[in-house]
C-alpha positions in Angstrom: 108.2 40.9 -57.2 109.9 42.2 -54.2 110.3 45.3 -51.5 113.7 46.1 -50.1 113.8 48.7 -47.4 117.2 50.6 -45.7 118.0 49.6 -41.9 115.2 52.0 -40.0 112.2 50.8 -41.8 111.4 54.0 -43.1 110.8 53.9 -47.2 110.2 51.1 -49.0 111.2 50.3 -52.7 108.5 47.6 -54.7 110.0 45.9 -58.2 110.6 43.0 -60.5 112.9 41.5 -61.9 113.8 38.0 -63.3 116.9 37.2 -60.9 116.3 38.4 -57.7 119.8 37.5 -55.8 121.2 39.4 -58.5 119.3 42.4 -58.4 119.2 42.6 -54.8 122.8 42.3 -55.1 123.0 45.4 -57.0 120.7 47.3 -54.7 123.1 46.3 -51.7 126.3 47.5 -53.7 124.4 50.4 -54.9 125.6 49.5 -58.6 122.8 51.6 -60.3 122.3 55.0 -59.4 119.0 56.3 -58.3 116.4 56.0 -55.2 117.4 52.8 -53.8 120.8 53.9 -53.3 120.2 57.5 -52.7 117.4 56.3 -49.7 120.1 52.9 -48.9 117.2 50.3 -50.1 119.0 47.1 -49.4 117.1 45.2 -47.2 115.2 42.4 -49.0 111.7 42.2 -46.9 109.4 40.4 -49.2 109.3 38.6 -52.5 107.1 36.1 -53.9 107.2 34.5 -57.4 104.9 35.0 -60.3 104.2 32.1 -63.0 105.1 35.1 -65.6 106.5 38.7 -66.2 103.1 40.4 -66.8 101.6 38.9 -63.3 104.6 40.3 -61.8 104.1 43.5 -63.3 100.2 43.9 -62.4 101.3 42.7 -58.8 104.0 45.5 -58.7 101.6 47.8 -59.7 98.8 46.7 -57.1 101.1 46.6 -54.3 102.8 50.3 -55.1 99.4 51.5 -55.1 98.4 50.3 -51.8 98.9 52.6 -48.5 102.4 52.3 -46.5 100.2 50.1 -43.7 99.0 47.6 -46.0 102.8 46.8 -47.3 103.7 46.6 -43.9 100.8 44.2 -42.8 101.7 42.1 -46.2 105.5 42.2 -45.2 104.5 41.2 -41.4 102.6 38.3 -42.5 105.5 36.5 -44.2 108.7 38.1 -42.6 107.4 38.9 -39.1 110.7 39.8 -37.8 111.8 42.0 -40.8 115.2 40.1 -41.4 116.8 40.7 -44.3 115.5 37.0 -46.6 118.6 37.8 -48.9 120.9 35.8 -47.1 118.3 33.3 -47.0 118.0 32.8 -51.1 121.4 30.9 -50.8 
């Protein structure tokens, strides 16, 4: 589970997937169409791993439910400075 944001901090995008430096990979080449590259969502800012798909899922779903201020206190508490933690999957 993940959030990638553009440069100015100003929308964020929540998913899943199974291979995150490869998704995120598409988001920053803007491979597939649609709101992450229309809003340049490229910016990983949080991820954490689930022990299985359907955990991942529900946690997608609770966090893209939650108010802007509470993704941005969750993504304060592990990546304070708001780099961008792709580089740092390497």
């Amino acid at each position: 589970m993940y959030i990638i944001t553009n440069q100015h901090n100003s929308v964020f995008y929540t998913g899943v997937t199974s291979n995150l430096t490869a998704r995120i990979y598409e988001h920053k080449m803007k491979i597939v169409p649609g709101f992450t590259s229309k809003y340049n969502l490229d910016k990983l800012v949080f991820y954490e791993e689930q022990s299985d798909s359907l955990q991942a899922f529900a946690r997608e779903k609770q966090i893209k439910s939650w108010s802007r201020q509470r993704k941005v206190n969750l993504i304060n508490n592990q990546n304070p400075s708001w780099h961008d933690l792709y580089y740092s999957l390497f």
